[in-house]
C-alpha positions in Angstrom: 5.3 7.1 5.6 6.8 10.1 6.3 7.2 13.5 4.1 11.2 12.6 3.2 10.1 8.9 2.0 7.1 10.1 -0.3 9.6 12.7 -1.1 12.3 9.9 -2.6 9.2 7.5 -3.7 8.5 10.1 -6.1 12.0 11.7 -7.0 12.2 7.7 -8.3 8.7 7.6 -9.4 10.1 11.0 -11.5 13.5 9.6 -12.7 11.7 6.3 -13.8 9.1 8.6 -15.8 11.9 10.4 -17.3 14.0 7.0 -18.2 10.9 5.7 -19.9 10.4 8.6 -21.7 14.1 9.2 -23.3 14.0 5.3 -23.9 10.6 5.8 -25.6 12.1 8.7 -27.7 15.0 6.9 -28.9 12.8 3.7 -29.6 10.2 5.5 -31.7 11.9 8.3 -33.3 11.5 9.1 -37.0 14.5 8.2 -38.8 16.7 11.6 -39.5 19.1 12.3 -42.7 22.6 12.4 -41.0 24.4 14.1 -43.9 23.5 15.5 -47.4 25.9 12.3 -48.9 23.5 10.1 -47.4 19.5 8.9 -49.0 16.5 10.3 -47.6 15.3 7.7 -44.8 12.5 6.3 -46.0 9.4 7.8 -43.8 6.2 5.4 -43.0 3.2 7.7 -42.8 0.9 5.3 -41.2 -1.2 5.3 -38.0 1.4 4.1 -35.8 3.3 7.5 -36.9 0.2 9.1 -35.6 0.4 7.7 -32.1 4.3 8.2 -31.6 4.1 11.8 -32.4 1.2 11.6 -29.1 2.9 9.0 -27.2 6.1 11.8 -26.4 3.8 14.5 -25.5 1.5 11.6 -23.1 5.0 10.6 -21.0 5.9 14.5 -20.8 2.6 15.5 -19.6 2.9 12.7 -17.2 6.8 13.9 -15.8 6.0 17.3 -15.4 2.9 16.3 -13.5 4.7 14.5 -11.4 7.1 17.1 -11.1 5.3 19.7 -11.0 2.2 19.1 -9.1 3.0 15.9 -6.6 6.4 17.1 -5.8 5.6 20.4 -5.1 2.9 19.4 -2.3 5.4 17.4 -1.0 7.6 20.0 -0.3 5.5 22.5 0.5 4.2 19.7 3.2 7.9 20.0 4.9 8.1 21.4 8.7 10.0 24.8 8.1 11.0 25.8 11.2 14.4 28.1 11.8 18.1 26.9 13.6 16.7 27.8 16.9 13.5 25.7 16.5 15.5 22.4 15.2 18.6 22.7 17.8 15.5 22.8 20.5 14.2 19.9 18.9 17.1 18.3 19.2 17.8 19.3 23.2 14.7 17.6 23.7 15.2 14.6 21.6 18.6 14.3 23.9 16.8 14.9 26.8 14.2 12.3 26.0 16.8 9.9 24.9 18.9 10.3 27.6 15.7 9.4 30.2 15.0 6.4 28.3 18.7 5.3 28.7 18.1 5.7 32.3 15.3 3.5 32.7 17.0 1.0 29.9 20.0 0.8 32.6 17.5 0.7 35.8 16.0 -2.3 33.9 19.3 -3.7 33.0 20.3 -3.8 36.5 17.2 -5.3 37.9 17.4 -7.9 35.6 21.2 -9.1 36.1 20.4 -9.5 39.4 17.4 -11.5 39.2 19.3 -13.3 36.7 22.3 -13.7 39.4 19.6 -14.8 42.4 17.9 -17.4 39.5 21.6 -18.9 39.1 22.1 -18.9 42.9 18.1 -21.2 43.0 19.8 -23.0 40.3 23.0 -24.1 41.9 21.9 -24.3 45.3 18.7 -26.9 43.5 22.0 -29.1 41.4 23.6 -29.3 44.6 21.1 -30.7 46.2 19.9 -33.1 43.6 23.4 -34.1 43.8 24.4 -34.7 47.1 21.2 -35.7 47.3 20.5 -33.1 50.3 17.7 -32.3 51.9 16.7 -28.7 51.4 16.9 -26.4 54.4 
């Protein structure tokens, strides 16, 4: 796989991360007093309290892992070469392209014409069969 593929593997890898987390979030948040004209939501001090306070931390640790660490080597893994550098790249990869369009077309018209002599064999074998000749 090449760099710009892991590169969008983990720019979704990163945006999934970042999804779960905000739906985590919303999911386990504490309830919050809106307004003074509203009751105090009740709060459940309990161990499952415990581990969403942990769980947000966990999932941002993870995003900024991936963000930081595995996204970085990829990018720092990218070619960086100047203008002049990819517009020769891309004379040869012309070049090259246009030699192998060359030998495409050589091959093309070797094989139309063995397909025209193959058709010639073929007619020249019906008409036999059905004049019932004898072949030369």
């Amino acid at each position: 796989m090449d760099i710009i593929s892991q590169l969008q593997e983990q720019v979704n890898a990163m945006a999934l991360l970042t999804l779960n987390t905000f739906g985590t979030l919303q999911r386990d948040a504490p309830p919050v007093r809106l307004s003074p004209n509203y009751p105090e939501p009740a709060a459940n001090a309990s161990e499952e309290t415990i581990d969403i306070m942990e769980h947000p931390k966990t999932m941002s640790a993870a995003l900024v892992e991936a963000a930081k660490k595995q996204f970085d080597v990829l990018v720092t893994a990218l070619p960086l070469s100047g203008e002049e550098a990819q517009l020769k790249r891309i004379a040869e990869l012309q070049a090259e392209n246009e030699a192998v369009g060359l030998e495409l077309q050589k091959q093309l018209e070797a094989a139309e014409k063995e397909l025209k002599q193959v058709q010639e064999l073929f007619n020249q074998a019906a008409d036999y069969c059905l004049n019932l000749k004898k072949p030369d």
